[in-house]
C-alpha positions as CSV (number, residue, x, y, z in Angstrom):
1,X,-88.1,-88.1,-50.8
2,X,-87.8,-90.5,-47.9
3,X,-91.0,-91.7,-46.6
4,X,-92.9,-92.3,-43.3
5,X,-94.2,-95.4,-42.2
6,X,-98.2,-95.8,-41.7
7,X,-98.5,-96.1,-38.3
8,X,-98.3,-93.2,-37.1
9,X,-96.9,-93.1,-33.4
10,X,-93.8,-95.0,-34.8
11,X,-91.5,-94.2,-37.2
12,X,-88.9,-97.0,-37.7
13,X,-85.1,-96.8,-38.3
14,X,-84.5,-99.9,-40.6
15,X,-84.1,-100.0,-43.9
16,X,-85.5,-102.4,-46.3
17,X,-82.4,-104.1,-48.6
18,X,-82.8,-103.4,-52.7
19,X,-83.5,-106.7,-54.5
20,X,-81.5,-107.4,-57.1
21,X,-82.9,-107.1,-60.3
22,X,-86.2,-104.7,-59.3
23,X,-86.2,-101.6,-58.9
24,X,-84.9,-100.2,-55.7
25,X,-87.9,-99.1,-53.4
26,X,-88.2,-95.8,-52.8
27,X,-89.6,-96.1,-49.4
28,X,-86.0,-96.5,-47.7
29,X,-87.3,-96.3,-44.2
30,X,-90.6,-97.9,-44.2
31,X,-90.8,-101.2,-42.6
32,X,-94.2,-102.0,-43.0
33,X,-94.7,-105.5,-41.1
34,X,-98.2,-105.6,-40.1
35,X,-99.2,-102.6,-40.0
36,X,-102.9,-101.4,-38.9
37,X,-104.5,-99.0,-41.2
38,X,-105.3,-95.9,-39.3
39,X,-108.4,-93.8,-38.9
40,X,-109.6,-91.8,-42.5
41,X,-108.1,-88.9,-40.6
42,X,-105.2,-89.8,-39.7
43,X,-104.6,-91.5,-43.4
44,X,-105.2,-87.7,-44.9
45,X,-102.3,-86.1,-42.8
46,X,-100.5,-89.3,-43.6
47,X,-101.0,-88.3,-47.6
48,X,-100.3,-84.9,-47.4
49,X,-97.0,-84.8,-45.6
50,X,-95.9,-88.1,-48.1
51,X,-97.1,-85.5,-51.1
52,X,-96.0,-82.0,-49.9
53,X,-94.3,-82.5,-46.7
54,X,-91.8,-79.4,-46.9
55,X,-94.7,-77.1,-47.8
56,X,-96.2,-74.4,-45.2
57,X,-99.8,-73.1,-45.8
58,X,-99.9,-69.8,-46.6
59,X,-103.1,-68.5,-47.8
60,X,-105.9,-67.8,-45.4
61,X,-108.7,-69.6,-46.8
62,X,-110.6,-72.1,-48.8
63,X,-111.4,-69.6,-51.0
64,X,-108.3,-68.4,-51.6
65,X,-107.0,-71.6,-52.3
66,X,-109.4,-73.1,-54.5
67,X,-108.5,-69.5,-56.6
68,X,-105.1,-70.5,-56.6
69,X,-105.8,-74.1,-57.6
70,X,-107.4,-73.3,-60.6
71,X,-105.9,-70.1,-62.0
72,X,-101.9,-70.0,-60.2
73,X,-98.7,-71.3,-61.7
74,X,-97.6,-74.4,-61.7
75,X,-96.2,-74.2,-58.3
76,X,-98.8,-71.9,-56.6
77,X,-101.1,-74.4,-58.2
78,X,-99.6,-77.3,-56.3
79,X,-99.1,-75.7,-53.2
80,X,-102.7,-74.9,-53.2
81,X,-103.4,-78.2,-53.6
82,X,-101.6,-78.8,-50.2
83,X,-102.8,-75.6,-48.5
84,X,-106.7,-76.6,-49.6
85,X,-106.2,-80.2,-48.0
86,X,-104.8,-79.0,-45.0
87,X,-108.2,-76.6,-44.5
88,X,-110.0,-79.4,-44.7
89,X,-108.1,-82.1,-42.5
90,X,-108.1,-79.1,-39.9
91,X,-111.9,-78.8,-40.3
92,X,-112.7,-82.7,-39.7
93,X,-110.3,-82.7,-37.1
94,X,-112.2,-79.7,-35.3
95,X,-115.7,-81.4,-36.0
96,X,-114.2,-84.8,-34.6
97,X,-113.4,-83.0,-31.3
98,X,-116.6,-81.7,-31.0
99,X,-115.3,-77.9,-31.5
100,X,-116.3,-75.7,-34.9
101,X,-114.6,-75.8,-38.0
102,X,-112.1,-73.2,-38.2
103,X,-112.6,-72.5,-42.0
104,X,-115.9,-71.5,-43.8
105,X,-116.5,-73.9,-46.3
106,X,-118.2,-73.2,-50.0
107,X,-121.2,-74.8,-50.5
108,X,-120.5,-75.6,-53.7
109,X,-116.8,-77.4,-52.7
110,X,-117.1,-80.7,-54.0
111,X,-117.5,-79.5,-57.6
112,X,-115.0,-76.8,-57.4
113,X,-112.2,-79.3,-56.1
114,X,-113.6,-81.3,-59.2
115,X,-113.3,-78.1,-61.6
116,X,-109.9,-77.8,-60.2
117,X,-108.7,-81.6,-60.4
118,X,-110.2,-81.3,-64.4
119,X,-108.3,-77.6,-64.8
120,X,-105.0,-78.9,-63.6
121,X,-102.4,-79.9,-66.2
122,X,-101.7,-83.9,-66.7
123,X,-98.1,-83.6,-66.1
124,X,-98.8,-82.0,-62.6
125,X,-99.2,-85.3,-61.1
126,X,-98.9,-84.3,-57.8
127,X,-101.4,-82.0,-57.6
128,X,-103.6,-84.2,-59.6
129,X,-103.4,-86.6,-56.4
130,X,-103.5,-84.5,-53.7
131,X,-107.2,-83.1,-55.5
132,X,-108.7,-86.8,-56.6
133,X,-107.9,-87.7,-52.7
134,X,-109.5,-84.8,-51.4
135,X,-112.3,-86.1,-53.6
136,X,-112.7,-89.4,-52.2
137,X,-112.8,-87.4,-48.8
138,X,-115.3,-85.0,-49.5
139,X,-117.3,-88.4,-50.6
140,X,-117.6,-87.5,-54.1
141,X,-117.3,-90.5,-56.1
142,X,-115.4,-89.3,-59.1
143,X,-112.3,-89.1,-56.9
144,X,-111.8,-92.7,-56.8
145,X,-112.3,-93.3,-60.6
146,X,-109.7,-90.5,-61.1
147,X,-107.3,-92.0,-58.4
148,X,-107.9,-95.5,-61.0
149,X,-106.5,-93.8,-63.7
150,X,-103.8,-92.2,-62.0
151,X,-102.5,-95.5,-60.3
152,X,-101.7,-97.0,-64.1
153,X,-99.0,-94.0,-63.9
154,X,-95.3,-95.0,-65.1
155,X,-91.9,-95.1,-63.7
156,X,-91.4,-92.0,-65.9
157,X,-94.6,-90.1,-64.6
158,X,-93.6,-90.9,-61.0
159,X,-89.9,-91.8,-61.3
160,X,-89.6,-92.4,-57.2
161,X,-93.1,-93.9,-56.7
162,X,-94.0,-91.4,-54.0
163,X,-97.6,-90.3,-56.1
164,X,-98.8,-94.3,-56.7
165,X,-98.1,-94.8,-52.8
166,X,-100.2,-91.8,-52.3
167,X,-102.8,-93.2,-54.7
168,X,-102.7,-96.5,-53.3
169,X,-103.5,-95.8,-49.9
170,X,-106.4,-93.7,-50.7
171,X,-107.8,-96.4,-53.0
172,X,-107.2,-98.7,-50.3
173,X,-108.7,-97.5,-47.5
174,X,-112.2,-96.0,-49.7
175,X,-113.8,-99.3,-49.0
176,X,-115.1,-98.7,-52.6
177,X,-115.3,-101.8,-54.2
178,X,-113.8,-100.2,-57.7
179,X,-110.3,-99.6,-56.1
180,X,-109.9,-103.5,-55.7
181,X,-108.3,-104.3,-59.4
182,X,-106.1,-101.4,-59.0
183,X,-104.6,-102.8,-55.4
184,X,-104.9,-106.5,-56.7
185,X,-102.6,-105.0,-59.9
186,X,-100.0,-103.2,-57.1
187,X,-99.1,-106.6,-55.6
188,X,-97.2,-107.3,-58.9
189,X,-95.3,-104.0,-59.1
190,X,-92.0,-104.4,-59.2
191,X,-91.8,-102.4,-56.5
192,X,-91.0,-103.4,-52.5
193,X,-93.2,-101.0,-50.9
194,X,-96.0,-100.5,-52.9
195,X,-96.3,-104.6,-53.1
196,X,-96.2,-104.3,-49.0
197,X,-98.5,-101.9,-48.6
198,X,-101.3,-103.8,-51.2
199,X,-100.9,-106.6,-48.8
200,X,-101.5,-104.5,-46.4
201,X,-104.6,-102.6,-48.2
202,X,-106.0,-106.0,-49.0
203,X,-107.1,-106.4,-45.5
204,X,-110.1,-104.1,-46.4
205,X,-111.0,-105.4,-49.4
206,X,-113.5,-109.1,-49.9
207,X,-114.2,-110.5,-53.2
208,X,-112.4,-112.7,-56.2
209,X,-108.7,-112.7,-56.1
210,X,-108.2,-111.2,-52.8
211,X,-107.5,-115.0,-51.2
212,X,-105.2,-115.8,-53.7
213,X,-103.2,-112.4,-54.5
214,X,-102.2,-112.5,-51.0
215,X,-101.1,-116.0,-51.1
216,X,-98.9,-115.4,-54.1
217,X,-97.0,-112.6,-51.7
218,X,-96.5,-115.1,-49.2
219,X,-94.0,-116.8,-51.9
220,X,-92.1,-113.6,-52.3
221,X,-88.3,-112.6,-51.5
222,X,-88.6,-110.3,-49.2
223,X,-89.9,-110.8,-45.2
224,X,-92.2,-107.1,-45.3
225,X,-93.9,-108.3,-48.1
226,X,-94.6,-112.2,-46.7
227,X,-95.7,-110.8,-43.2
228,X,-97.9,-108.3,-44.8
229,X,-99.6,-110.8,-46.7
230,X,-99.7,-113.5,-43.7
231,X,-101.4,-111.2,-41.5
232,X,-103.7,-110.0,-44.2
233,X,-105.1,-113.6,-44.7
234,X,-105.8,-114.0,-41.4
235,X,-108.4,-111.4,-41.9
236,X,-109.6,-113.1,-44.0
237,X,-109.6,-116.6,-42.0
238,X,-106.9,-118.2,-44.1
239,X,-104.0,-120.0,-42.5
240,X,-102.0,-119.7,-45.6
241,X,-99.6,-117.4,-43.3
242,X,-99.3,-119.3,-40.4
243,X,-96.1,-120.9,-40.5
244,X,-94.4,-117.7,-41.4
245,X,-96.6,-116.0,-38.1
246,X,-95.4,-118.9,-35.9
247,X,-91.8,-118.0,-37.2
248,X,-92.1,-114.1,-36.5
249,X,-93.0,-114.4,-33.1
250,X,-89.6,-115.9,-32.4
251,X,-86.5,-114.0,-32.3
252,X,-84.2,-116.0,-35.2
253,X,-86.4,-114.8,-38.0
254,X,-85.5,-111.1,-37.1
255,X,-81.5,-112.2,-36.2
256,X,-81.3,-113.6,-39.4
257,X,-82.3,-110.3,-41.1
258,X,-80.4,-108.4,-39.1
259,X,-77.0,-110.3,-39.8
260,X,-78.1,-109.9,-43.8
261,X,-78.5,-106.1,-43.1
262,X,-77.3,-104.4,-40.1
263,X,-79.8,-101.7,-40.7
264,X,-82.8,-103.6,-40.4
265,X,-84.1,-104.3,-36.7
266,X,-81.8,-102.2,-34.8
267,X,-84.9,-101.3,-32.9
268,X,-86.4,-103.6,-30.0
269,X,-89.7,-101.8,-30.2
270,X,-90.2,-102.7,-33.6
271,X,-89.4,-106.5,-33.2
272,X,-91.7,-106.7,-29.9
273,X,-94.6,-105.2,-32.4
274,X,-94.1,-107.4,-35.4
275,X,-93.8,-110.3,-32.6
276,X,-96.7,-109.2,-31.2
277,X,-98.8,-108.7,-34.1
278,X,-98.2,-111.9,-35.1
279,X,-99.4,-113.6,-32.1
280,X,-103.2,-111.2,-32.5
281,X,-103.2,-112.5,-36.4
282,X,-102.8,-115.8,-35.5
283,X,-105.7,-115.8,-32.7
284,X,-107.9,-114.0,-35.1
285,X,-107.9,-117.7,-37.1
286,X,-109.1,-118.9,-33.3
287,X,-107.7,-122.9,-34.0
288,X,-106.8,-124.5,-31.3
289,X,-103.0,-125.3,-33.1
290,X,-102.0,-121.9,-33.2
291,X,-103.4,-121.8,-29.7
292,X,-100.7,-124.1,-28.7
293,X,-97.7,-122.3,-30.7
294,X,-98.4,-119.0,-29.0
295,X,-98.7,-120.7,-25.4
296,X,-95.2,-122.0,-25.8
297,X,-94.2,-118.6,-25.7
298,X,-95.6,-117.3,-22.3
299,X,-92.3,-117.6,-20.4
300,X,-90.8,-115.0,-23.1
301,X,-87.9,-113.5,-21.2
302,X,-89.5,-110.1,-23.0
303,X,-91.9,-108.8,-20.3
304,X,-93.7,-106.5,-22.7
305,X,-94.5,-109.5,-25.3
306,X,-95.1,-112.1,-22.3
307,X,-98.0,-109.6,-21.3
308,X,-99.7,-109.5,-24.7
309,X,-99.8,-113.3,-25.0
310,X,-100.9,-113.9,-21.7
311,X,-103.5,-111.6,-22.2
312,X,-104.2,-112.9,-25.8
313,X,-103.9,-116.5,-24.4
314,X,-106.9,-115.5,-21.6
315,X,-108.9,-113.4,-24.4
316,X,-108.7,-116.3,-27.1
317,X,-112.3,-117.3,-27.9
318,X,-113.8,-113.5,-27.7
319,X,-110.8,-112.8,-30.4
């Protein structure tokens, strides 16, 4: 299953080389380098079209669905699933937009989703996922405990790691303070993309072992995982990063890659984004060093990154 990257007005065409020795990630087209974390919204589409994305909905209710969830077959139970957390995302979206929601909505939801996550069978992982994240959307606090036990899933559970990305995200971005062990735990998967997205996650997160989790990513092989961490501890105003930062606002950093895999940075949007999300992480630390490093590059022959340094450069001390 290939997979999208987070943001969600871009998706990149570079491809993240295998390492040898680990197992290769399965997130072939996801180039993660600081990436912002988008709206709870926005992260639900995100989940489902990562969990189900060649399912359509097909039943025309809530009701319906939460029927099928608990008493279908396997695959009508899973598909329900999807079906159900569409319903939903369509209602907030509706509500967000000032309009009504489109579908009625039981009163007693929460605890039939929760009826239906304990009814499902445990080899049905992804249904199990899709239901413990509609949980933590529907603000009911088991979800995220369930999403916990879920994330210590095996390569043989979730041979491709498609349902611990899933998991992952929603732990990362419920701001409960539970999830942290589970995300601190992802950044020594032996997975790529599940390590770059914890450093990623770890943005949101304060407390023991967040400083130093991210530092130990900044020591790793592979550039998405170091930038993610570098930009991550910036957040939290550590300058850990800030040699790699001063290096991905060049252009060598992202030749070098290149030359090592053809695939990656064929795109000139992506590299003036990284660029330029280097140059906002390293003004978020507001010292007047890195000052300096980002000045030297406000004759950038790049128009489109000049502007965001200029304006960076003028906007420093409200940063």
């Amino acid at each position: 299953m290939e997979s999208q990257e987070i943001e969600p007005e871009e998706t990149p065409d570079v491809t993240a080389p295998a390492v040898e020795g680990e197992l290769e990630s399965p997130y072939k087209n996801m180039w993660m380098p600081l990436v912002v974390i988008p709206s709870a919204i926005v992260l639900v589409l995100v989940l489902i079209f990562l969990a189900f994305g060649g399912i359509t909905g097909r039943e025309p209710s809530i009701e319906a669905n939460l029927a099928l969830v608990t008493n279908g077959g396997k695959n009508e139970r899973t598909q329900a699933a999807f079906n159900l957390s569409q319903k939903i995302v369509a209602n907030s979206n509706a509500i967000l937009e000032g309009q009504p929601a489109p579908w009625p909505v039981p009163a007693d939801l929460q605890q039939r989703v929760e009826g239906a996550f304990a009814a499902t069978r445990e080899d049905e992982i992804s249904a199990k996922v899709v239901l413990a994240s509609l949980l933590v959307q529907l603000g009911d606090e088991s979800g995220v405990q369930h999403l916990i036990e879920l994330m210590e899933m095996g390569d043989a559970a979730d041979p491709e790691g498609t349902n611990r990305f899933v998991v992952l995200v929603t732990l990362g971005t419920s701001g409960d303070d539970r999830a942290l062990p589970a995300v601190i735990s992802a950044c020594e998967s032996q997975d790529v993309g599940l390590r770059s997205l914890a450093a990623i996650l770890l943005q949101q997160f304060e407390g023991e072992g967040v400083v130093p989790a991210l530092q130990a990513l900044l020591h790793t092989g592979e550039l998405e995982v170091r930038a993610n961490a570098a930009i991550s501890l910036t957040k939290h105003k550590d300058a850990s990063g800030a040699e790699l930062l001063y290096d991905l606002m060049g252009k060598d950093l992202y030749e070098a890659e290149k030359k090592s895999n053809p695939m990656r940075f064929r795109s000139d949007l992506l590299v003036r984004r990284s660029r330029s999300k280097a140059v906002l992480a390293l003004a978020r630390l507001g010292r007047i060093q890195d000052r300096q490093r980002v000045q030297a590059h406000g004759a950038d022959a790049d128009l489109e990154f000049r502007a965001v340094v200029l304006d960076t450069l003028q906007n420093w001390e409200f940063r």
